[in-house]
C-alpha positions as CSV (number, residue, x, y, z in Angstrom):
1,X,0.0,0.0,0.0
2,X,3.0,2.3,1.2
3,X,4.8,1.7,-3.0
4,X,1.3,2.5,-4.1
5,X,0.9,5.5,-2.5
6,X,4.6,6.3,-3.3
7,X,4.1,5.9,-7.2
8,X,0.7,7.9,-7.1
9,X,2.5,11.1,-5.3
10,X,5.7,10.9,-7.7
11,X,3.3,10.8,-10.9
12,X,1.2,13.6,-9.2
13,X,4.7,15.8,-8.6
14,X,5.6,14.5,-12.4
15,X,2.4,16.0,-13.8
16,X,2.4,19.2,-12.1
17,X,6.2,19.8,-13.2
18,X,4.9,19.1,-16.8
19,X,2.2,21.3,-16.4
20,X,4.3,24.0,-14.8
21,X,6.8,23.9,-17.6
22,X,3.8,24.0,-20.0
23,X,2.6,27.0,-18.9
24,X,5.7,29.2,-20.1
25,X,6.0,27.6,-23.2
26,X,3.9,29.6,-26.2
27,X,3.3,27.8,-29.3
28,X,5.0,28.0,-32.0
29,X,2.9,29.1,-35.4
30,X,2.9,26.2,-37.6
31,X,4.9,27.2,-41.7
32,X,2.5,27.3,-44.3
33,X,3.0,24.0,-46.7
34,X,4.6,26.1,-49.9
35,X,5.1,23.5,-52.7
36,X,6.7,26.3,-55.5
37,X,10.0,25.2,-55.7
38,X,11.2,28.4,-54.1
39,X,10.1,30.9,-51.4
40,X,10.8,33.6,-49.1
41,X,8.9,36.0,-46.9
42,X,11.5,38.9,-45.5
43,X,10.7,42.0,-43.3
44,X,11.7,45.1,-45.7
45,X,13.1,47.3,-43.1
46,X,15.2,44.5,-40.8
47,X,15.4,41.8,-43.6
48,X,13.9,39.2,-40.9
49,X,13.3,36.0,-42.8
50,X,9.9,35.1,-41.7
51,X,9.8,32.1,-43.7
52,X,12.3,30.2,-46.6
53,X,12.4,27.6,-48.6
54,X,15.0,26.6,-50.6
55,X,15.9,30.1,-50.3
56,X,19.5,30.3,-52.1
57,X,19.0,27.3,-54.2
58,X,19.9,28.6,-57.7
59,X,16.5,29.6,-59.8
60,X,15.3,31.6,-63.0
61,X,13.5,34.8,-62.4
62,X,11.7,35.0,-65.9
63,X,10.2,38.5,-66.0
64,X,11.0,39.3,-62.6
65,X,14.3,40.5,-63.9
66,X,12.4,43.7,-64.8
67,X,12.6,45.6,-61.7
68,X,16.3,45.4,-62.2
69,X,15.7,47.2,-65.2
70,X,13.3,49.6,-64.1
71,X,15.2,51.0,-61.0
72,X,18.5,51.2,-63.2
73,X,16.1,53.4,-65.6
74,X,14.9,55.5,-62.6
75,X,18.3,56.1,-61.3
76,X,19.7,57.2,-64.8
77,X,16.3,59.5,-66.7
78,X,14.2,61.2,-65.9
79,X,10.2,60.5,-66.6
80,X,9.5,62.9,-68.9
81,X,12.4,62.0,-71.4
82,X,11.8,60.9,-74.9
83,X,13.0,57.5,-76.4
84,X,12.8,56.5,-79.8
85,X,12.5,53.3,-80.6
86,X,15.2,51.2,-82.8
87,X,15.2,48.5,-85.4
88,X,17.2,46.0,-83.1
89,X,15.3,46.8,-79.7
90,X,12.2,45.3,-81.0
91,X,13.7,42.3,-83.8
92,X,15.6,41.1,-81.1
93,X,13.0,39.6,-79.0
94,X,12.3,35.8,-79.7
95,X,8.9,34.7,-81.0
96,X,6.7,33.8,-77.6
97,X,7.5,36.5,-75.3
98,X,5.2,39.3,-74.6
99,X,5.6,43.2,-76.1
100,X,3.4,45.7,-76.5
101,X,4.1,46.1,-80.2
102,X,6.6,48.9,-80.3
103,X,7.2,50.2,-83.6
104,X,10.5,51.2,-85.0
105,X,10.6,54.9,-84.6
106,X,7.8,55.3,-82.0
107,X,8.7,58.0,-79.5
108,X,7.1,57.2,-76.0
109,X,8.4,58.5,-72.7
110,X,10.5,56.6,-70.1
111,X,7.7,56.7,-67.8
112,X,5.5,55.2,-70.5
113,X,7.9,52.8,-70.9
114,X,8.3,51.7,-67.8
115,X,4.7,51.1,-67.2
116,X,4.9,49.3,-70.4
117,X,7.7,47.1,-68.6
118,X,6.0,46.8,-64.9
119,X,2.6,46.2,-65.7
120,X,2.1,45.1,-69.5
121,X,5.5,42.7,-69.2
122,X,6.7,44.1,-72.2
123,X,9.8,42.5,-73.4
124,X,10.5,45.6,-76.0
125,X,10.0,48.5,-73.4
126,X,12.9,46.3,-71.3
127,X,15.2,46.4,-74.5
128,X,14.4,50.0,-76.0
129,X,15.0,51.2,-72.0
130,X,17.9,49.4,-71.9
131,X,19.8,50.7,-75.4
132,X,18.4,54.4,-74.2
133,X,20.1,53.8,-70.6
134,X,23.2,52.3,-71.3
135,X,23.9,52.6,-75.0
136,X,23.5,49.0,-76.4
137,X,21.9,46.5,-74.4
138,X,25.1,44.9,-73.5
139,X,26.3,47.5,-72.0
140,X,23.0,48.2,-70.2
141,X,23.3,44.0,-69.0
142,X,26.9,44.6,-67.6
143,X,25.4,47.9,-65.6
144,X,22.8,45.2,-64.2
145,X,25.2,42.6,-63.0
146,X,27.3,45.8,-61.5
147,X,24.3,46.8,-59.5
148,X,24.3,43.1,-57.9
149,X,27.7,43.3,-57.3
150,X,26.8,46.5,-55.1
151,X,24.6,45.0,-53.0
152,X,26.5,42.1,-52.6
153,X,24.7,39.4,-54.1
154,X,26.9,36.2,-54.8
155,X,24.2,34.1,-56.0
156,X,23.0,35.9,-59.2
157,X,23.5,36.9,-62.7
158,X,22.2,38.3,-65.7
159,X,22.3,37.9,-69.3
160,X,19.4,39.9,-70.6
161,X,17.0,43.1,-69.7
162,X,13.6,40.9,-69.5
163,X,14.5,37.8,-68.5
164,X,14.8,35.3,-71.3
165,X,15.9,32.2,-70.8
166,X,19.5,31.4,-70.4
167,X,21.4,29.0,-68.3
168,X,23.5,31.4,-66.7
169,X,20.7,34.5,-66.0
170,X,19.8,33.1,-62.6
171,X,19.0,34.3,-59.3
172,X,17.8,33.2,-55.7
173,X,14.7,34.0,-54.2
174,X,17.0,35.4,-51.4
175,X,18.7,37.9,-53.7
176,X,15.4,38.8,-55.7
177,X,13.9,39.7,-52.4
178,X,16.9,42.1,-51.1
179,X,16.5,43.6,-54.9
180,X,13.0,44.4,-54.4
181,X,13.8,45.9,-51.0
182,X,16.3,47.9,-52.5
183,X,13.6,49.1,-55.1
184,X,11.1,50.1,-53.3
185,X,13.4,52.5,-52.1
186,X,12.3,54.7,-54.9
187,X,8.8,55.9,-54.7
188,X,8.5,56.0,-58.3
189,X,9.2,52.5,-58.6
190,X,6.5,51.7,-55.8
191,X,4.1,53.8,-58.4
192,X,4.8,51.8,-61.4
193,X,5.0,48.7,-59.9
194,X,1.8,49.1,-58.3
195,X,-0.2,50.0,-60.8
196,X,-3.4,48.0,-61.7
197,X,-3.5,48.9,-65.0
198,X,-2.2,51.6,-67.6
199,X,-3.1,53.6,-70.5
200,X,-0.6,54.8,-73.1
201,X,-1.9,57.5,-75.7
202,X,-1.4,57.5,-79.0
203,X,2.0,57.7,-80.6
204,X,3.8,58.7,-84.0
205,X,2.9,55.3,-84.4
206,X,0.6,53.9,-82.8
207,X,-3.2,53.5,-81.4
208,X,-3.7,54.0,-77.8
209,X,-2.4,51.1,-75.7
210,X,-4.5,49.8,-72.6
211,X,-3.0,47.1,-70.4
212,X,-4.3,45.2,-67.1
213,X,-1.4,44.3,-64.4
214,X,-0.2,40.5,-65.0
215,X,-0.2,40.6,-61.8
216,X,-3.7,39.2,-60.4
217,X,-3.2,40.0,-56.6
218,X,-3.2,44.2,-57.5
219,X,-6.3,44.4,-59.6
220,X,-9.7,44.6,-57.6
221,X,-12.5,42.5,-58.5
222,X,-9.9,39.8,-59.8
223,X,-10.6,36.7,-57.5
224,X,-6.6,36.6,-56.8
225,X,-6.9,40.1,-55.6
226,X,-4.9,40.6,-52.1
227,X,-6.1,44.1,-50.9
228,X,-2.7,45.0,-48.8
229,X,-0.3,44.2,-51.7
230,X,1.5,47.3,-52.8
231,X,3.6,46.4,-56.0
232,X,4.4,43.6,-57.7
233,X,6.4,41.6,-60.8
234,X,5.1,39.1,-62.0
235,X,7.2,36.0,-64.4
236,X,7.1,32.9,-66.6
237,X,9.2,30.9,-68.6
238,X,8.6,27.0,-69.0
239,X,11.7,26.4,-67.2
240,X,11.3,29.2,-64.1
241,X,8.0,28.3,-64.0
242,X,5.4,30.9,-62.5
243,X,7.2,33.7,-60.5
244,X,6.2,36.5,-58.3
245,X,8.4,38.7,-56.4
246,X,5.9,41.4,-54.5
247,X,5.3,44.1,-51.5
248,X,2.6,44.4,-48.9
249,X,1.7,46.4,-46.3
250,X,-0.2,46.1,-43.5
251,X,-0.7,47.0,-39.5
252,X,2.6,49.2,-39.6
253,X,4.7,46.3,-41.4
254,X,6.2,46.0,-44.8
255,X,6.8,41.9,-46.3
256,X,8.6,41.3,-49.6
257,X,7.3,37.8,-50.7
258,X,9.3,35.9,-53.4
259,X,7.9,32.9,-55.6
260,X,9.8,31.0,-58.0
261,X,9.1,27.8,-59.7
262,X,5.6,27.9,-58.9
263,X,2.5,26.0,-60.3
264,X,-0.7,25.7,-61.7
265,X,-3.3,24.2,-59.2
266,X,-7.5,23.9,-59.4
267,X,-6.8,26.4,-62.2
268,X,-5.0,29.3,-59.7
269,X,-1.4,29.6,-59.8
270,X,0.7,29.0,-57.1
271,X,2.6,32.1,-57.6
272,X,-0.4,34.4,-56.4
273,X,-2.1,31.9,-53.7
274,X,1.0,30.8,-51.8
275,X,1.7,34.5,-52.3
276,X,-1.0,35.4,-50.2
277,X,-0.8,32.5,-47.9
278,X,2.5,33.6,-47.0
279,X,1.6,37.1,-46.4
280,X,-1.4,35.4,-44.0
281,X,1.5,33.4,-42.4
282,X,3.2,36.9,-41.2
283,X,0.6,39.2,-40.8
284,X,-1.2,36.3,-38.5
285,X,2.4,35.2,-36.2
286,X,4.1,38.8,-36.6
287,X,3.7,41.9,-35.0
288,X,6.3,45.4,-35.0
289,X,6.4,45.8,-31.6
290,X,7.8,48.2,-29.1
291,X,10.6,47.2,-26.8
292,X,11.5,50.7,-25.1
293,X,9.8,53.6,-25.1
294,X,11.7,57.0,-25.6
295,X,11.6,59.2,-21.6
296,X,11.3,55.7,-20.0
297,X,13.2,55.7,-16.8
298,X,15.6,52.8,-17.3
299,X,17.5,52.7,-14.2
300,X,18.4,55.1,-11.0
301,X,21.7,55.7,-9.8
302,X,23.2,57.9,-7.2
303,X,26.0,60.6,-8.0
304,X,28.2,60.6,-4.7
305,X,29.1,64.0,-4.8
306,X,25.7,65.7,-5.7
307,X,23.4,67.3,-3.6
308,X,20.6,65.8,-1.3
309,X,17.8,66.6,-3.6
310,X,19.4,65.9,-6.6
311,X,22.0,62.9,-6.2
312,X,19.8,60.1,-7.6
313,X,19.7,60.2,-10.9
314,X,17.2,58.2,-13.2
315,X,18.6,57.7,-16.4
316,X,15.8,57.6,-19.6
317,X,15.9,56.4,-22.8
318,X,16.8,58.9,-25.5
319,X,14.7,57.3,-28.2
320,X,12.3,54.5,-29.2
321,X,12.9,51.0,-30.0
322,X,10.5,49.2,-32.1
323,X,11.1,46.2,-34.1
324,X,9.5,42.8,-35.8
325,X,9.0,40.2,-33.1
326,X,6.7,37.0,-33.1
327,X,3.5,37.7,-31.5
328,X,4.1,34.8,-29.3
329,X,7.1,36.9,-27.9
330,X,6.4,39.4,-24.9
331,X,8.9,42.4,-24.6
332,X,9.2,41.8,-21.0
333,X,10.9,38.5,-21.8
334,X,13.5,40.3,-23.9
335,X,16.9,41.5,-21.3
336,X,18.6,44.2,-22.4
337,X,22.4,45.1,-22.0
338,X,23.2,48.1,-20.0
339,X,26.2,50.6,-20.6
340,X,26.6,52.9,-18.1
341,X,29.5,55.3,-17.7
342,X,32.4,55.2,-14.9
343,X,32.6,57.3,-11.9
344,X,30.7,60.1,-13.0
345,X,30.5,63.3,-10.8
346,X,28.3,66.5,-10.9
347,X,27.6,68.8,-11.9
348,X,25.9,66.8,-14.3
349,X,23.4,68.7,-16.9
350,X,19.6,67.4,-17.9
351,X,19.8,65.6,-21.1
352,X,23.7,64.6,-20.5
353,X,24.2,61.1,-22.4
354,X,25.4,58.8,-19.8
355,X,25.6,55.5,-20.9
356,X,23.4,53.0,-23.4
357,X,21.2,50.9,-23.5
358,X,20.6,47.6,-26.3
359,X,18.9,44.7,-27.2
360,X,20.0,41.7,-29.7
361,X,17.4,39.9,-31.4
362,X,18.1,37.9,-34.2
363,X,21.7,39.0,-34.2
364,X,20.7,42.7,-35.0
365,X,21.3,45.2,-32.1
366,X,18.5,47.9,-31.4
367,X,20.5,50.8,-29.2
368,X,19.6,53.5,-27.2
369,X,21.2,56.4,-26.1
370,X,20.9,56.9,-21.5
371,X,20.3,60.0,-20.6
372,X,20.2,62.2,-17.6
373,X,16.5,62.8,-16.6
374,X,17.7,66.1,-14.3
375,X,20.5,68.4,-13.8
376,X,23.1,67.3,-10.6
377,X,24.1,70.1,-8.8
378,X,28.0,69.7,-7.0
379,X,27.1,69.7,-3.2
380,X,29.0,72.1,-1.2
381,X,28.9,70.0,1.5
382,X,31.4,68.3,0.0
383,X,33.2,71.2,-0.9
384,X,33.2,72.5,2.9
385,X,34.5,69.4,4.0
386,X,37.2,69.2,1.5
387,X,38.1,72.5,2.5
388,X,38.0,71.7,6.4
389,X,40.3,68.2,5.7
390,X,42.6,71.0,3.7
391,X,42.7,73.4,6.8
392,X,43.4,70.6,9.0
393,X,46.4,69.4,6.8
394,X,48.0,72.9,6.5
395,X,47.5,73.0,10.4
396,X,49.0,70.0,11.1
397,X,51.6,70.4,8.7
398,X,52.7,73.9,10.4
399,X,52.1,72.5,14.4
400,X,54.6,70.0,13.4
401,X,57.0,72.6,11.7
402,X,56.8,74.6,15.1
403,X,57.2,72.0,17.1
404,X,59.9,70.3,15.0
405,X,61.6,74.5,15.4
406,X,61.1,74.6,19.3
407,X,62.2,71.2,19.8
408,X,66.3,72.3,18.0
409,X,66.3,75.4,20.4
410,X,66.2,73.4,23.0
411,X,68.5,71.5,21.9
């Protein structure tokens, strides 16, 4: 009877430990099932991965190679330039791949061409931009691979403006996604990229041109549509497969969501739903959060030689720190590192910076400056007594002198 009772209380302590334990663990969101070959969901300010697959596997990025054309345009013309259109822009693009049926010696502006390259997908605007940018489009396909170099991106390389097929224009859906960050930089960009549609006017030679997005998610009433997504490029070859690199925003936080090698399923591709799912997946476990708030009192200390009333000092945070963190995540769990400066005397001044304050999540340090929340005044107390120890070492220096004088003429 004693064993039985024995077992029963050790399974009853073994429980409540389990339970205990249980209680501080949060669950973990479970990853969406992505079965595109490729995939990535990244913060755009921190460049938090969210979520990868097969993130720096070596892929094709079809069409999505047009925003690297498009933000070496915007950084080298302005909108409102004039580009005529040559013989060997347009007869160089192969049978199969979209244009918007440029004409040799139609004059359209660079913005016009660029919403012809963005939203239409046209493989002409890429070339004609290209030969108006760099001078040939070799030249304008070297400036493209010296742009990667730039941002230091090991694992791709182009060939072409628009993304033909070639065995050695590749990318990763890593890379594509710290291009796109780097492109939204531009708000023009962000404009053409998120545009639903676009109308071109007539030409020298040509009819009015109207063109929807190939990109399903931006365009309302389409049943792909994805009402926080912000810009977008879409891609296909039949060996990339469907591709999508793309931008949303919502609640306060920017995702760049990269698809390559995606499918066709019940009719919808892959590129647009497990876009979406994915944005779902961060918007649903991911939160930006504040960690610190700028005037909070950090932590006191005491200034040994200041005055009664104004010794202890609390030291505040000089700014705010805000960043991604999982929802499951409380900032009170996170422990911060605290720099605070060696024996520091008054006066001190309001506002003096007196130390720091940082946290490291994800290997990225968030920092605050410490400041003084209130002037330290010098207490003359301490003065009075330095002066008193002073008075009584120059008085016992000379009572020893005299004495030391009395005591030889005795002698």
């Amino acid at each position: 009877m004693k064993l039985n009772l024995k077992k029963i209380t050790i399974l009853l302590l073994v429980t409540m430990l389990i339970l205990l334990n249980n209680s501080f663990v949060f669950a973990t969101a479970e990853k969406p099932n992505i079965i595109s070959q490729a995939a990535i969901l990244m913060d755009s300010k921190t460049e938090k991965i969210l979520y990868a697959k097969n993130e720096n596997e070596k892929m094709y990025p079809a069409s999505t190679t047009k925003i690297i054309t498009a933000i070496l345009t915007l950084e080298n013309c302005n909108l409102d330039e004039v580009v005529t259109v040559s013989y060997d822009a347009v007869m160089s693009i192969p049978e199969g791949y979209s244009s918007a049926s440029l004409q040799i010696g139609e004059q359209l502006t660079v913005e016009q061409l660029l919403q012809l390259l963005l939203v239409h997908s046209a493989n002409d605007a890429a070339n004609v931009l290209a030969e108006y940018v760099g001078g040939s489009v070799e030249s304008f396909v070297s400036m493209m691979n010296t742009k990667i170099h730039e941002l230091n991106l090991s694992h791709t390389h182009f060939t072409n403006t628009f993304g033909m097929h070639d065995d050695n224009h590749y990318t990763t859906s890593q890379d594509l996604a710290t291009i796109m960050k780097y492109c939204l930089k531009n708000k023009d960009f962000r404009k053409l990229a998120g545009s639903a549609s676009c109308a071109i006017p007539a030409t020298n030679k040509y009819d009015i041109r109207k063109y929807n997005s190939t990109n399903e998610l931006i365009i309302p009433n389409n049943k792909n549509y994805y009402p926080f997504l912000t810009s977008g490029k879409t891609g296909y070859t039949s060996q990339a497969g469907d591709c999508l690199v793309s931008c949303s925003y919502k609640d306060d936080l920017e995702l760049i969501c990269v698809i390559l090698g995606g499918k066709t399923v019940n009719g919808i591709s892959t590129r647009f739903s497990e876009t979406k799912t994915l944005y779902e997946y961060g918007y649903n476990n991911y939160s930006i959060k504040t960690i610190l708030n700028a005037n909070d009192i950090v932590t006191q200390i005491e200034i040994p030689n200041g005055t009664k009333d104004t010794k202890n000092l609390g030291l505040l945070a000089n700014s705010t720190i805000r960043t991604l963190l999982e929802n499951n995540i409380l900032e009170n769990e996170l422990t911060p590192k605290i720099n605070i400066k060696e024996n520091m005397k008054a006066p001190i001044e309001q506002g003096d910076n007196l130390g720091s304050i940082s946290y490291t999540i994800d290997e990225v340090e968030y920092k605050s400056d410490l400041i003084a929340s209130h002037s330290v005044e010098k207490s003359k107390l301490v003065n009075y007594l330095v002066k008193i120890g002073i008075g009584i070492l120059i008085l016992t220096l000379m009572i020893k002198i005299s004495f030391h004088r009395k005591k030889k003429k005795i002698i």
